[in-house]
VEXDREN-2710 file (C-alpha; in Angstrom, 1 decimal):
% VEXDREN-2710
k/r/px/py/pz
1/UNK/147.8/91.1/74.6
2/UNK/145.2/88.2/75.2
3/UNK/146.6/85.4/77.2
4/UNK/145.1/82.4/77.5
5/UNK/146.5/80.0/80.6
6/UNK/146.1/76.3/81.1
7/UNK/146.9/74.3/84.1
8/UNK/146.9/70.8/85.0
9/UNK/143.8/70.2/87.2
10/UNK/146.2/67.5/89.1
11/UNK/146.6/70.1/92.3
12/UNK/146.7/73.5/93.5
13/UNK/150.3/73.6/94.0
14/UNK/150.1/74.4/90.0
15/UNK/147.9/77.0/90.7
16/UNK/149.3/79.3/92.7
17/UNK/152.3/78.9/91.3
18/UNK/151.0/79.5/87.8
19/UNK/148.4/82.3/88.6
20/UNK/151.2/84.2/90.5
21/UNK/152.8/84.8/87.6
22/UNK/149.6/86.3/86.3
23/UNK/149.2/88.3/89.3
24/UNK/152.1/89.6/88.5
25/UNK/151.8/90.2/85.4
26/UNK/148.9/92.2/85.9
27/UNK/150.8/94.3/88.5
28/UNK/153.2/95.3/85.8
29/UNK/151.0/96.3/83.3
30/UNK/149.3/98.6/85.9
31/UNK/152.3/100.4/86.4
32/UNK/153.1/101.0/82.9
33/UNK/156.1/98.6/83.0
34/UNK/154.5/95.4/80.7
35/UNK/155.2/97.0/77.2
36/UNK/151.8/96.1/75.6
37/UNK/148.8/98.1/74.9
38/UNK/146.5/96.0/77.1
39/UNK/146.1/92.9/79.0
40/UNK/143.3/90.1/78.9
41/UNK/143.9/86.8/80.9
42/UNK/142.0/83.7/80.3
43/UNK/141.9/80.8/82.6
44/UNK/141.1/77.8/80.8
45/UNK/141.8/75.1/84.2
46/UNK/139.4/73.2/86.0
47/UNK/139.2/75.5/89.5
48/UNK/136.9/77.6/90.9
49/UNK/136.4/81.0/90.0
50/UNK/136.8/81.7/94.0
51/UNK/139.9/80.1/94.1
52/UNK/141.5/81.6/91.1
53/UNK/140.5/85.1/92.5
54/UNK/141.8/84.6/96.0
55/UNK/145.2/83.8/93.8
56/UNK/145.1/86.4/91.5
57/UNK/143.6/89.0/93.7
58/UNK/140.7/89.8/91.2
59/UNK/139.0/88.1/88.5
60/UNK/140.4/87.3/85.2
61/UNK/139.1/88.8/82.1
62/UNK/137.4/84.9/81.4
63/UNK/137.3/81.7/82.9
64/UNK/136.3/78.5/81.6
65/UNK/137.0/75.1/83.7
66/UNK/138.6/73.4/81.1
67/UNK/140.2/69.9/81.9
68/UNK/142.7/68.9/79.4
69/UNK/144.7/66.0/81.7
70/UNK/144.8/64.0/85.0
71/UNK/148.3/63.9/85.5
72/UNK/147.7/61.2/88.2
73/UNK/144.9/60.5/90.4
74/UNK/145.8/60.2/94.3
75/UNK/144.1/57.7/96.4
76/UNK/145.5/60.6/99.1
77/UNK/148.3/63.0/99.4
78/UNK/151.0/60.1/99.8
79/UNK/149.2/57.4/97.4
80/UNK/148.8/57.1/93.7
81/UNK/145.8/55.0/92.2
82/UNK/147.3/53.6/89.0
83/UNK/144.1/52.2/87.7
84/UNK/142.2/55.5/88.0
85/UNK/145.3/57.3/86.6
86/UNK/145.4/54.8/83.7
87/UNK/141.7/55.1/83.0
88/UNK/141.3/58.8/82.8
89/UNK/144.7/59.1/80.2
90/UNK/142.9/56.6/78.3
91/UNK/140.3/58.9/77.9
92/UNK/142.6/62.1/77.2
93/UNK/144.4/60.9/75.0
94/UNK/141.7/58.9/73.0
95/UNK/138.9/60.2/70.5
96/UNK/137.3/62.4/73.4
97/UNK/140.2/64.1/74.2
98/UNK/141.0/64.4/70.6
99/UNK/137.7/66.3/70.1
100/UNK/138.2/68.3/73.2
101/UNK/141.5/69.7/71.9
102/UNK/139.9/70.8/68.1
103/UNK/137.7/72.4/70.6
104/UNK/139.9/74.0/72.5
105/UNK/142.4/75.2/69.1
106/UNK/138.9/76.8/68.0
107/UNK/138.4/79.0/70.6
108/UNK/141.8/79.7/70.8
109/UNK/141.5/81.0/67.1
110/UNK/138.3/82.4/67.2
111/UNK/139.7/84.5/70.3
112/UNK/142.9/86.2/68.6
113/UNK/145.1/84.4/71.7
114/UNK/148.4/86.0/71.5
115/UNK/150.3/83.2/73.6
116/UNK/149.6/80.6/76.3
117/UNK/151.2/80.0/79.3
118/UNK/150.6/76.2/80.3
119/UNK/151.5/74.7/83.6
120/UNK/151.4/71.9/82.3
121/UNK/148.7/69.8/80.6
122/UNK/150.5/68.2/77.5
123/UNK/147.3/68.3/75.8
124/UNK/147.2/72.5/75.8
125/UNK/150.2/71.7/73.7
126/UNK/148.1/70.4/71.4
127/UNK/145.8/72.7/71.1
128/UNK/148.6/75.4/71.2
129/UNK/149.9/74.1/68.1
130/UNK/146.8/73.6/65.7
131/UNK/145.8/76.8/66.6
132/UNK/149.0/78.5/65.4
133/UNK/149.1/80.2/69.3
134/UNK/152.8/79.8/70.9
135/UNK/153.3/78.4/74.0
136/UNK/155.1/78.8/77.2
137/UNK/155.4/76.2/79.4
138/UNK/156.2/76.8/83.2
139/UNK/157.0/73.5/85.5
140/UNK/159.6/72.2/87.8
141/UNK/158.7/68.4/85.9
142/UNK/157.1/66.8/82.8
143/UNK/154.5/64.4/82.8
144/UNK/156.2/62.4/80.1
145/UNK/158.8/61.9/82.6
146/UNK/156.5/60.8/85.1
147/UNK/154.2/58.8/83.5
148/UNK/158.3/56.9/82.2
149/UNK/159.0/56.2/86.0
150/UNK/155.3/55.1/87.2
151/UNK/155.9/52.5/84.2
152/UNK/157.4/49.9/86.2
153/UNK/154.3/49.7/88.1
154/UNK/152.1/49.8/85.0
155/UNK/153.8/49.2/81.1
156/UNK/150.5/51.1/79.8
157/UNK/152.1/54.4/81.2
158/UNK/154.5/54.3/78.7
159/UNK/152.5/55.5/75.1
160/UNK/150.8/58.6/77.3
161/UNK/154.7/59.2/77.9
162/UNK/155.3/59.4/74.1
163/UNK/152.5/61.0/73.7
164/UNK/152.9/64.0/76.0
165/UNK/156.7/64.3/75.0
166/UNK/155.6/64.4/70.8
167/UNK/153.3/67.8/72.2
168/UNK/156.3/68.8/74.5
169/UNK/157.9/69.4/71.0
170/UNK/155.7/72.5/70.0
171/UNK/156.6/74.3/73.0
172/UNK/158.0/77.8/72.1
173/UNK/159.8/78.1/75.6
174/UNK/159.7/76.3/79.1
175/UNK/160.1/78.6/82.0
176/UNK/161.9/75.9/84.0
177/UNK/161.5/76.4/87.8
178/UNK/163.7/75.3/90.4
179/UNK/163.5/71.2/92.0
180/UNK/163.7/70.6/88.1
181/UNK/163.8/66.8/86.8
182/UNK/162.8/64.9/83.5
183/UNK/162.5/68.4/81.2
184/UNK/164.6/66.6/78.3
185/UNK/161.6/66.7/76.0
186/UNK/160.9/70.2/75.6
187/UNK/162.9/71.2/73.1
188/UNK/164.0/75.5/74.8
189/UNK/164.2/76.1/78.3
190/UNK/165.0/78.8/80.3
191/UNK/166.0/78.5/84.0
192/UNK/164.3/80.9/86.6
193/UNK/164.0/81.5/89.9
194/UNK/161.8/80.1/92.1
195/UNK/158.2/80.9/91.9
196/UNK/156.9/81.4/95.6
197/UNK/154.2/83.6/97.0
198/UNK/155.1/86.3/99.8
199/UNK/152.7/87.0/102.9
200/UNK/152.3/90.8/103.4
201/UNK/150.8/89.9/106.2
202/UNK/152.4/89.9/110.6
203/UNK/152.4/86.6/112.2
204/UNK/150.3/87.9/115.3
205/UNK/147.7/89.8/112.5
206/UNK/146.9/86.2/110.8
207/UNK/146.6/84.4/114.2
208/UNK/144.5/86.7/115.9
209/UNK/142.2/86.7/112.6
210/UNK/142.0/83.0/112.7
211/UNK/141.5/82.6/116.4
212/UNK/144.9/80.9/116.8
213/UNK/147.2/81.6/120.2
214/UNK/149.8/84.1/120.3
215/UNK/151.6/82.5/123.4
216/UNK/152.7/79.4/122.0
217/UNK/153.9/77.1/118.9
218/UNK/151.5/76.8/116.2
219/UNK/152.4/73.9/113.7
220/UNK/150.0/73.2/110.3
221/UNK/149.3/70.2/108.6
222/UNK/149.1/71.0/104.7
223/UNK/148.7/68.1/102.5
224/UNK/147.6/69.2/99.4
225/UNK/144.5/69.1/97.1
226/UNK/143.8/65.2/97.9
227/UNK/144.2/65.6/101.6
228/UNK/145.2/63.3/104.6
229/UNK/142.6/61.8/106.5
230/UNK/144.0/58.5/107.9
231/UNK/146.2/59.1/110.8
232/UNK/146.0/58.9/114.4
233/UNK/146.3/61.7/117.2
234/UNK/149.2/62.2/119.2
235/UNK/149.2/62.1/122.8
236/UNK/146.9/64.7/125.0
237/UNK/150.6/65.7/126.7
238/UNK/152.1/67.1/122.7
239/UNK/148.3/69.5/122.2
240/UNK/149.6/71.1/126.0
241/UNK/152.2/72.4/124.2
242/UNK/151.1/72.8/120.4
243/UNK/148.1/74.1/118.8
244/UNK/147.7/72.5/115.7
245/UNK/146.3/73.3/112.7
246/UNK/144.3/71.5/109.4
247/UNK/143.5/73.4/106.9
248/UNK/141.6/72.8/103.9
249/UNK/141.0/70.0/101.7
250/UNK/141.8/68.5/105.7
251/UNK/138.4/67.4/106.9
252/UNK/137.8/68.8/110.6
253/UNK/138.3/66.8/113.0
254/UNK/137.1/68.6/116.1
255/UNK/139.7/69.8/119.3
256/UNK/142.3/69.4/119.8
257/UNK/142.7/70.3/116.0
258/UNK/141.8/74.2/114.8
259/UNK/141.0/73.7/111.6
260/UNK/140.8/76.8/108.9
261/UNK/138.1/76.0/105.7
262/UNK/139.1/77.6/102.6
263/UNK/136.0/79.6/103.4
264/UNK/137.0/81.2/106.7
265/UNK/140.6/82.3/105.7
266/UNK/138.8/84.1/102.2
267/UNK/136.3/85.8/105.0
268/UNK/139.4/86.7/107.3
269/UNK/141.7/87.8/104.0
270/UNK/144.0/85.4/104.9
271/UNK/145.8/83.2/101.9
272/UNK/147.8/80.1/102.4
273/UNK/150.9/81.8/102.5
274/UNK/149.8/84.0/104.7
275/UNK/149.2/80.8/107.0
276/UNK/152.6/79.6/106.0
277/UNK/153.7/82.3/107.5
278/UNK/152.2/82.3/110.6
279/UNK/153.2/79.1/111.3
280/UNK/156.2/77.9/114.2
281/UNK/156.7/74.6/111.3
282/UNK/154.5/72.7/108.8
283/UNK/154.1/69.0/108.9
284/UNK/153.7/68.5/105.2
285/UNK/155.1/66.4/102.2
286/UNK/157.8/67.2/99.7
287/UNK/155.8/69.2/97.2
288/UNK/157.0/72.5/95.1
289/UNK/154.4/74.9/96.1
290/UNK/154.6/74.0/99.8
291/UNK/158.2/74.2/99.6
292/UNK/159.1/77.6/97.9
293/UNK/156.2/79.3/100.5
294/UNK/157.9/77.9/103.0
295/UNK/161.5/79.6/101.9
296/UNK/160.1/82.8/100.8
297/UNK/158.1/83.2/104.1
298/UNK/161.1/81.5/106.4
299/UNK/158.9/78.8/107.9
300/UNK/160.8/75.7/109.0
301/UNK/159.2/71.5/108.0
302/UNK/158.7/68.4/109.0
303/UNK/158.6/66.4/105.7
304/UNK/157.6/62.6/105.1
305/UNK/158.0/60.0/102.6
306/UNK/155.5/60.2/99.4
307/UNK/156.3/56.9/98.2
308/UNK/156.0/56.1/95.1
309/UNK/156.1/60.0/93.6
310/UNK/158.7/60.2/91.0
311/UNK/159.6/63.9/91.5
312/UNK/159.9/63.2/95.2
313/UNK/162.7/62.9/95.6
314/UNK/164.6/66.4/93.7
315/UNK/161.9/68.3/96.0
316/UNK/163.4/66.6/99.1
317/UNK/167.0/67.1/98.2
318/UNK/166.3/70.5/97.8
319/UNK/164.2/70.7/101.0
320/UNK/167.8/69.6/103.0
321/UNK/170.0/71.7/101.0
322/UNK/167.9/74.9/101.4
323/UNK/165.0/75.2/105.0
324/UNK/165.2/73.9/108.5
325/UNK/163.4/70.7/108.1
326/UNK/163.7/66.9/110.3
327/UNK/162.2/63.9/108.0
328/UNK/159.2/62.1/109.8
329/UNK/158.7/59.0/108.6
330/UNK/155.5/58.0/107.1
331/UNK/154.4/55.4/109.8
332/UNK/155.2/58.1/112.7
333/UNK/153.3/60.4/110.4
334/UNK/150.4/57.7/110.7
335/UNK/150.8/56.9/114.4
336/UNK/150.9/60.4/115.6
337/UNK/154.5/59.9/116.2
338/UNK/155.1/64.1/115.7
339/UNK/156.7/65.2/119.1
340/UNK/160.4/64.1/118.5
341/UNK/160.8/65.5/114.8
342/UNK/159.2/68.6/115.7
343/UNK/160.6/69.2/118.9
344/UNK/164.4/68.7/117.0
345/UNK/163.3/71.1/114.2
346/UNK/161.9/73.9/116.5
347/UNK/165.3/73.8/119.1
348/UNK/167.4/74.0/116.2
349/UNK/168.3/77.5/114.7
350/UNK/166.1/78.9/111.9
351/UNK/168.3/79.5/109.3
352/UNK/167.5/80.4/105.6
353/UNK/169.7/81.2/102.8
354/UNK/170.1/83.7/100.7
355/UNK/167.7/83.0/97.3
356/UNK/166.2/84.6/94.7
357/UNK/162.5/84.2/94.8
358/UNK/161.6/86.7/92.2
359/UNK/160.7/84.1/89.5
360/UNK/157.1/85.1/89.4
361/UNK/158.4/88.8/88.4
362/UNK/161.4/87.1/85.7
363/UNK/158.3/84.7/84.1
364/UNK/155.9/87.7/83.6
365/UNK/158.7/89.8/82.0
366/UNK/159.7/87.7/79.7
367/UNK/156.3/86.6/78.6
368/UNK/155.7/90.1/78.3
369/UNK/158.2/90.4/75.9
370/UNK/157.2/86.9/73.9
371/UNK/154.0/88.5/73.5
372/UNK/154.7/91.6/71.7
373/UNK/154.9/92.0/68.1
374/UNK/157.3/94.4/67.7
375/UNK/159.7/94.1/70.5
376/UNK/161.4/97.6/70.9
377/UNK/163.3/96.4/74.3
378/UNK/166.4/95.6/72.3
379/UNK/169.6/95.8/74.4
380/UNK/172.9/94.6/74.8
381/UNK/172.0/93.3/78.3
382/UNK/172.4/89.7/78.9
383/UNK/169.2/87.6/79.3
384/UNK/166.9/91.2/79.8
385/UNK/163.2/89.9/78.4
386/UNK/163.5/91.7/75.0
387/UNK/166.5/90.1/73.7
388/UNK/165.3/87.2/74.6
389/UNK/162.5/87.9/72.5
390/UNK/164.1/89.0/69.7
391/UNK/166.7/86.1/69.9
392/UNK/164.1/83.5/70.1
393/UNK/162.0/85.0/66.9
394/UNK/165.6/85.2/64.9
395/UNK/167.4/82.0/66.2
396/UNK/164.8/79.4/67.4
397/UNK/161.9/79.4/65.2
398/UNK/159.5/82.0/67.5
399/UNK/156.5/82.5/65.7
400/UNK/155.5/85.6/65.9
401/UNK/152.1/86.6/67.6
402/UNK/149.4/88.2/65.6
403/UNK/148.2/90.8/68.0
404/UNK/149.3/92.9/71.0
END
């Protein structure tokens, strides 16, 4: 099976999510449980070969750093810049990014791909569909339907919105995560579980790897790819009693702060969620990625406002329905303004419900099963990966790979 994968170069948060499924995938075809012959994964996104290992836990059979969208530009991690954002679509979607997707269907050709999973460049689509390769989408949002609600602030949004919802069409299947919203446009979707990474990791084993105390509360600032430099400390009297922690894209800012490069934690085998897990609370913003680690390694957050983020909003609804969190507004956020949020969150029982978080493991089954020619996992059980297949290719117009 030769899988090629696309994903939007507008944050990491996509990646993880997207290359756990592949790590996962991999897993099960080293047991014996995938169903194929053989397994070849090609990253096609715009990330660092360091960065796609460290999420994959080895390197992929081929990477190229190809850019196929913007989804927005941030000015930071809580503002957008509509001019850049509007600028680079403009390019995308015109004659360049035209050429770049006949270049990107020929290599998909010439390469035998088998299927695509695309997190979630509309543009891959594109590509997807003149090179006869299905594809399987995996988000918790569209672009089209962001792109529609950023049009208030700029009408020009609104032809990349019917643009990206005409290549939502050619979508074979969208794995549709949970903190879903504005997924009317692809036309088969499939509801799974949340997609989350799992520390296998001790709380004591990362700090003491990192340098971080063991005798008191240890809080993290994550704030994405785009960072957040602009805020002021808080008061010598809240660092007595919390360490806290920036890690990268945060610049360092010297002590109080311990700050942990993407560099040191690779040295120390730490990943983020091992971090996550580590952690007493994150200070954060309401993003999916951040979110599900934060449920599937039982770490309570203080969230803040992103403004003018259309998907915002779901991700916070589920954030109160779902973790221990206290809302910080984005002006205490600013003026170091922590101690009352935190201190309300960290007194307050840690309590987590019961969820799946086994959609990394559903997603790699079933596109196990979309990839195979000959599906012989037939059964009468309800929703199990091969009917699915096989109920797709009869019923929904599946075309059929070419190769296993």
């Amino acid at each position: 099976m030769e899988l090629a994968v696309y994903i939007t170069g507008h944050g990491y948060g996509h990646l993880t999510r997207t290359l756990e499924v592949v790590r996962r995938m991999y897993a099960l075809h080293d047991s014996g449980e995938s169903g194929v012959d053989s397994l070849s994964v090609h990253v096609r996104a715009p990330y660092a070969l360091e960065d796609i290992i460290d999420a994959i836990g080895r390197e992929p059979d081929s990477h190229e750093p190809v850019r196929l969208d913007i989804g927005i530009v941030q000015q930071d991690a809580l503002r957008i810049h509509v001019p850049a954002t509007i600028a680079w679509l403009e390019h995308y979607f015109g004659d360049r990014g035209d050429r770049a997707v006949e270049e990107e269907a020929d290599w998909l050709a010439r390469n035998d791909i088998d299927l695509a999973l695309v997190d979630i460049p509309p543009r891959a689509f594109d590509a997807c569909r003149l090179a006869g390769v299905p594809a399987v989408g995996l988000a918790n949002f569209g672009w089209d339907w962001i792109w529609r609600e950023l049009g208030s602030q700029d009408s020009r949004f609104g032809k990349f919105a019917a643009k990206a919802a005409r290549a939502h069409a050619s979508c074979h299947l969208l794995l549709e995560t949970v903190m879903s919203v504005g997924l009317d446009t692809f036309p088969r979707r499939l509801k799974i579980p949340l997609v989350a990474r799992i520390s296998g990791l001790d709380r004591n084993t990362v700090r003491s790897r990192l340098g971080l105390p063991l005798d008191r509360r240890v809080v993290m600032m994550s704030f994405g790819g785009e960072g957040l430099d602009r805020f002021e400390r808080p008061d010598a009297g809240f660092f007595e009693r919390h360490a806290v922690v920036l890690s990268s894209p945060m610049r360092d800012m010297g002590p109080p702060f311990a700050h942990v490069s993407a560099e040191c934690a690779r040295k120390q085998g730490v990943r983020y969620c091992d971090l996550v897990m580590a952690m007493d609370a994150l200070i954060t913003k309401p993003g999916y990625s951040t979110v599900a680690e934060c449920l599937a390694n039982r770490t309570p957050l203080v969230w803040t406002d992103r403004g003018a983020f259309p998907e915002a909003e779901v991700v916070a609804a589920y954030i109160r329905a779902h973790l221990p969190n206290r809302f910080l507004s984005r002006d205490d956020l600013l003026r170091g303004r922590w101690t009352r949020a935190l201190d309300a969150l960290l007194e307050q029982p840690s309590e987590f419900p019961v969820v799946p978080i086994d959609g990394a493991d559903v997603a790699a089954r079933h596109l196990f099963a979309m990839g195979t020619r000959n599906s012989t996992q037939q059964t009468d059980e309800p929703g199990a990966p091969g009917r699915l297949a096989v109920e797709i290719r009869a019923g929904r117009d599946f075309t059929t790979p070419t190769g296993s």
